[in-house]
N, C-alpha and C positions, 0 to 999 in steps of 0.2 A: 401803749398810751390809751387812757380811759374817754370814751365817747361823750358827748353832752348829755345824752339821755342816762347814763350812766352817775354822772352830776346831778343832775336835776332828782334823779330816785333819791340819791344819797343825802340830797336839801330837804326834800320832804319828811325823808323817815329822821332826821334832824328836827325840820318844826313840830313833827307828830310829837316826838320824845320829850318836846320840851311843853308840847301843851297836855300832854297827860302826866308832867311834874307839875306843871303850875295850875293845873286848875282849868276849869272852864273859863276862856275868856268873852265879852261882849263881841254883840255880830262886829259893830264897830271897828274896835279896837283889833278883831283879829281881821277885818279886811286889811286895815291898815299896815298892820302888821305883817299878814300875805303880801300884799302891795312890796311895802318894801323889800320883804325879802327874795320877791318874785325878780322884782330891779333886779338887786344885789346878783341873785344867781344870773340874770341874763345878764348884767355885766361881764363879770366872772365868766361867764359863756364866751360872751365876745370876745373879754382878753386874753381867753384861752383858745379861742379859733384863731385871733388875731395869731396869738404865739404860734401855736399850729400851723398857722400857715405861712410864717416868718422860719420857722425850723425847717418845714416841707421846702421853703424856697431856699433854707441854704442848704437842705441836705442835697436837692437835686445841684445848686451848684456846685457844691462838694463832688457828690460825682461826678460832674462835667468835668470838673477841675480833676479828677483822678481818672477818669477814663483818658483825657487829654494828656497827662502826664505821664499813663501808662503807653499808650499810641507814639506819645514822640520820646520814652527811652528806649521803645518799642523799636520806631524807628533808628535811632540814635546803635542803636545791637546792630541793628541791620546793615546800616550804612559803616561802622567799625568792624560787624563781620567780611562788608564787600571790600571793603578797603583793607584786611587784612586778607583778603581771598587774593585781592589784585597782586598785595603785596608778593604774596605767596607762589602767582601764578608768574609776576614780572621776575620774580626770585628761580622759579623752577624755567621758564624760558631763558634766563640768561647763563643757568647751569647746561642747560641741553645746548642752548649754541657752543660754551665751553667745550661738551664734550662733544659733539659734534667736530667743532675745528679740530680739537685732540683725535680723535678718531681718524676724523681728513690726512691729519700729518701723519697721523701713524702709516695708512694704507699708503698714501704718495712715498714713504720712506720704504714699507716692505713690498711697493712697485719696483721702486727705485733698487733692490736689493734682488727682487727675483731678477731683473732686468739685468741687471749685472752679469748672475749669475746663468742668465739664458746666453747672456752674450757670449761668456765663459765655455760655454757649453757649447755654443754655435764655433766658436774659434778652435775648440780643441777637436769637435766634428771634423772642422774643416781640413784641418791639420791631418786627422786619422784617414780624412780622404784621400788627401793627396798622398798620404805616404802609401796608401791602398792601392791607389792610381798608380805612380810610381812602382810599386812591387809588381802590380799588372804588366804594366808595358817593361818591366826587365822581364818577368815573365812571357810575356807575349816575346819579346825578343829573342829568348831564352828558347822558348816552343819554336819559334820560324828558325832557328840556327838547328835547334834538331830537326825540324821537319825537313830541314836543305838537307843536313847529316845522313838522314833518315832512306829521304831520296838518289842521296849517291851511294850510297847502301846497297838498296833497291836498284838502282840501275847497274850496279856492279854486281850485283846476284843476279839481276838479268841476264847480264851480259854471262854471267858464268854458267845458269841455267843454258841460255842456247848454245854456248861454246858444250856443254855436255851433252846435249840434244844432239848438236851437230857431230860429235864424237859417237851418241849414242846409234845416228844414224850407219854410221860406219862399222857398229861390232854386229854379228854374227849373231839373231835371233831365232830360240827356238821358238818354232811356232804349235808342232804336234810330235808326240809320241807315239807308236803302235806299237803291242808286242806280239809274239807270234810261242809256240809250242816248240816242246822241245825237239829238237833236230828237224822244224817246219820251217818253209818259206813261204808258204802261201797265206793272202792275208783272210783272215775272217771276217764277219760280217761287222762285229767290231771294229774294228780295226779301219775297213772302209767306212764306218759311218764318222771314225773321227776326222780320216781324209777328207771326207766330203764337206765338213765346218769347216774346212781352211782354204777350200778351193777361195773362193773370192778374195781371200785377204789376196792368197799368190798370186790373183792375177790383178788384182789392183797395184800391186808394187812391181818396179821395173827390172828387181835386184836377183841375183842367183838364186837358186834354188837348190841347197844340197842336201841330198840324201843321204843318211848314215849308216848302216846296220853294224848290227854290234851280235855277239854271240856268248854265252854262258862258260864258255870253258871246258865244257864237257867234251875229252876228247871224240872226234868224228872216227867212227868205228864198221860203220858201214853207210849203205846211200850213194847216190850221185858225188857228195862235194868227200874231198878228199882233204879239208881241215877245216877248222872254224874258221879262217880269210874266207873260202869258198863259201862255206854258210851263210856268213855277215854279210858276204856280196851278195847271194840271189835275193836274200832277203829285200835289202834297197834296189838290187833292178823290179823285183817286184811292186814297191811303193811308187817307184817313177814313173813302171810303167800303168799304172793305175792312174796317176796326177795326169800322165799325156794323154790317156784315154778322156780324161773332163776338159779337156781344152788348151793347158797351158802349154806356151811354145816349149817344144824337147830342146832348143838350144840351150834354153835357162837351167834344164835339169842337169844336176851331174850325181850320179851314183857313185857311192866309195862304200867297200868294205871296210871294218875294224877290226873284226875278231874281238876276241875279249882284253884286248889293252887298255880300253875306256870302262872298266866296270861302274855303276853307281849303288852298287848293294853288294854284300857279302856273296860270294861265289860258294863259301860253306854249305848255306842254306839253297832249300827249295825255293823259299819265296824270296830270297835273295838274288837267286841264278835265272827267276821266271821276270823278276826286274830288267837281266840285265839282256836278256832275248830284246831285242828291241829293235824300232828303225825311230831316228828324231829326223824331221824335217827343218831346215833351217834355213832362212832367207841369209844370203851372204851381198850386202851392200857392195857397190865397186868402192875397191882400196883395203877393205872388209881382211882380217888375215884370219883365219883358225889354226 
């Protein structure tokens, strides 16, 4: 939009144009003629400010009027966005309670189903127990019948154990061997030192005490003894009389000859016949037979 002072140029260079067409005018006439058209333009001024500022006040109410207009569809957005938010939100809270309760039932239902099957579980335990219980005490019963079995058993091997003990007491034990050279009776140092481990046992026991000698077979060809009886005798009066020399009373002792009728090795051999040179000592219990 063009200025006043911009008008007013464009008057002037208007009356200039028209008074260098027409000629020189009188001072007069051209005051006059200024005059009016000085008016004219400040009119034209005026109703052109006037418009101006008729236009300026509806363009500002125009804006007011669209700034206002924009502000409350502005608003209008806003409160149809919140209200489709609410919608939105009253929409998704009433889905979540949905699924919520759905959820609720399901769990209370596969509560409901493990529970069952605990109970299931606890009833067939219980069942397994007692049948376990039950197997126990036939077993426990079953143990305590053999244990009774067991123990008359035991008491009857007892009893058989001592009845043979007490039988054993009654047989004929040998307690020491000695051997002696061929066609000798005298004992060696041998020989007494195995008498001398048995002194104690014979004299702790109450029981006979028999002497044996025994002889190889080899006929007696010269010497004092005139056969192997005589041999096998001095032999055991020799052991006896060595046992009374340590203490034990001579009533218990009884010396017997054998000769070679008891052999316990081959008579063939050397170290068969050096075997059978011998004396055994023997506790003979009373009742005792050999």
């Amino acid at each position: 939009m063009l200025s006043r002072t911009a008008f007013t140029l464009i008057a002037l260079l208007g009356v200039a144009l028209v008074v260098s067409s027409c000629g020189k005018l009188n001072q007069e006439e051209f005051e006059m003629w200024k005059n009016e058209h000085v008016s004219q333009i400040e009119q034209s001024n005026s109703d052109m400010s006037n418009k101006m500022t008729m236009l300026e006040g509806k363009l500002d109410q125009h804006s007011k009027d669209s700034a206002e207009a924009i502000s409350k569809a502005k608003d209008e957005a806003i409160a149809a966005s919140q209200q489709g938010d609410a919608d939105t939100m009253a929409a998704a809270e009433q889905r979540s309670k949905e699924q919520d309760a759905q959820l609720r039932a399901e769990l209370m239902k596969a509560l409901d189903t493990h529970s069952e099957e605990s109970m299931g579980a606890v009833k067939n335990l219980d069942a397994k127990l007692d049948k376990q219980s039950m197997a126990l005490e036939n077993s426990d019963k079953a143990q305590d019948a053999a244990i009774k079995q067991l123990q008359s058993d035991v008491m009857a091997l007892k009893g058989q154990v001592e009845m043979v003990a007490t039988e054993a007491t009654k047989k004929p034990t040998l307690v020491a061997t000695v051997n002696f050279g061929s066609g000798q009776t005298g004992l060696s140092s041998k020989a007494k030192g195995m008498l001398d481990g048995v002194v104690d046992q014979l004299m702790a026991s109450d029981a006979k005490i028999k002497v044996v000698g025994h002889a190889d077979g080899t006929p007696v060809l010269r010497g004092s003894h005139r056969s192997n009886w005589d041999l096998s005798q001095s032999r055991a009066n020799s052991a006896a009389k060595y046992l009374k020399s340590k203490g034990i009373d001579a009533g218990r002792i009884e010396a017997v000859g054998m000769a070679h009728t008891n052999p316990i090795a081959s008579q063939s051999t050397a170290a068969g016949r050096a075997m059978n040179r011998r004396v055994e000592i023997i506790l003979l219990p009373s009742g005792a037979v050999m």
